[in-house]
One Martini backbone bead per residue (centre of mass of N, CA, C, O) as a GRO file, in nm:
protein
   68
    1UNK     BB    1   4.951  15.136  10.660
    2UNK     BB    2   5.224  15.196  10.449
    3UNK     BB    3   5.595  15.239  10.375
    4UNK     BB    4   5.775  15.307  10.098
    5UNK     BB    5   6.108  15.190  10.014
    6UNK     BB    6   6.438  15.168   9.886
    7UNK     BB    7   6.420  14.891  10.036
    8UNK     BB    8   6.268  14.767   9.878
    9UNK     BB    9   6.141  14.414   9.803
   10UNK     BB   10   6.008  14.233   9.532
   11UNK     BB   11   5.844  13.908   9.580
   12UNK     BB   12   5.813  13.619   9.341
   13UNK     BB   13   5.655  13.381   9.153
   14UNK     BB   14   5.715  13.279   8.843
   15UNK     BB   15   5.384  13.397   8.765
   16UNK     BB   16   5.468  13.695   8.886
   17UNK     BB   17   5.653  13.848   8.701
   18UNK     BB   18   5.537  14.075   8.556
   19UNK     BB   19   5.380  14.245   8.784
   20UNK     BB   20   5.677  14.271   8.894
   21UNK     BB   21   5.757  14.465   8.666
   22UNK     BB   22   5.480  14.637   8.667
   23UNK     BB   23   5.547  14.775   9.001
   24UNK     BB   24   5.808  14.856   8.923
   25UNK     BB   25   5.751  15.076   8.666
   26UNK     BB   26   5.533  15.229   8.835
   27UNK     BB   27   5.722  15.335   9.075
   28UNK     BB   28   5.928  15.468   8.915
   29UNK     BB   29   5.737  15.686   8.760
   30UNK     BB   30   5.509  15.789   8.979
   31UNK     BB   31   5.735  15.805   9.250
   32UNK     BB   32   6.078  15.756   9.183
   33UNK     BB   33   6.092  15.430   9.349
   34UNK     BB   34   6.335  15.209   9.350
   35UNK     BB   35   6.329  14.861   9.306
   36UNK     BB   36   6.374  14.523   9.400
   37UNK     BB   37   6.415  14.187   9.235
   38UNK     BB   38   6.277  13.892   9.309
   39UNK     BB   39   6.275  13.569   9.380
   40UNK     BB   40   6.068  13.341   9.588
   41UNK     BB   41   6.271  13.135   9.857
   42UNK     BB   42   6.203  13.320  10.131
   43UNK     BB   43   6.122  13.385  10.389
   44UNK     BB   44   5.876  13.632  10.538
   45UNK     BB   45   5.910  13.970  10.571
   46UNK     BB   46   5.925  14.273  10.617
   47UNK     BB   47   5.883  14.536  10.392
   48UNK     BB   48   5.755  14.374  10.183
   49UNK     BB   49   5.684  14.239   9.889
   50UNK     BB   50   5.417  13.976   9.770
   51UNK     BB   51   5.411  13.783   9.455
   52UNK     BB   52   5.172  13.512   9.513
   53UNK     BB   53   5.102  13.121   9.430
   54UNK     BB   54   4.857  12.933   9.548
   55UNK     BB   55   4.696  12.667   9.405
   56UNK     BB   56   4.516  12.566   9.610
   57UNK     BB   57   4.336  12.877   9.562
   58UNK     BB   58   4.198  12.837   9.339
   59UNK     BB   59   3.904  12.740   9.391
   60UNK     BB   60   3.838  12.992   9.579
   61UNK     BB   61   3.928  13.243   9.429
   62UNK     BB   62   3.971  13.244   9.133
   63UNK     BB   63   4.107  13.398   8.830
   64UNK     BB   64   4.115  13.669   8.998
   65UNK     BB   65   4.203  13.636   9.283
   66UNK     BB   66   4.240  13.747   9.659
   67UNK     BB   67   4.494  13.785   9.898
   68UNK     BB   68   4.618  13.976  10.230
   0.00000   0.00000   0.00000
């Protein structure tokens, strides 16, 4: 279990703008929930999301997959 709070900051990789686009739309309507998106530049730190594709993964994960 994880808390979301108005700190969240979304970092996506630019293959996952969208996503992080409609992540973002989904929590401020269902939730009233406001957060903010950077593109992912910097190391990973908690308490945030981060919507990233590391193509070394294509391979193993199929166009579908996904690894948390």
């Amino acid at each position: 279990m994880f808390i979301l709070s108005d700190a969240l900051k979304i970092y996506y990789t630019k293959a996952c703008k969208k996503e992080a686009d409609f992540l973002k739309r989904i929590l401020l309507s269902e939730h009233q929930l406001p957060v903010r998106l950077a593109e992912h530049h910097t190391a990973v730190t908690t308490g945030n999301v981060y919507l990233l594709i590391s193509h070394a993964d294509f391979g193993t994960l199929g166009p579908e997959g996904y690894q948390l």
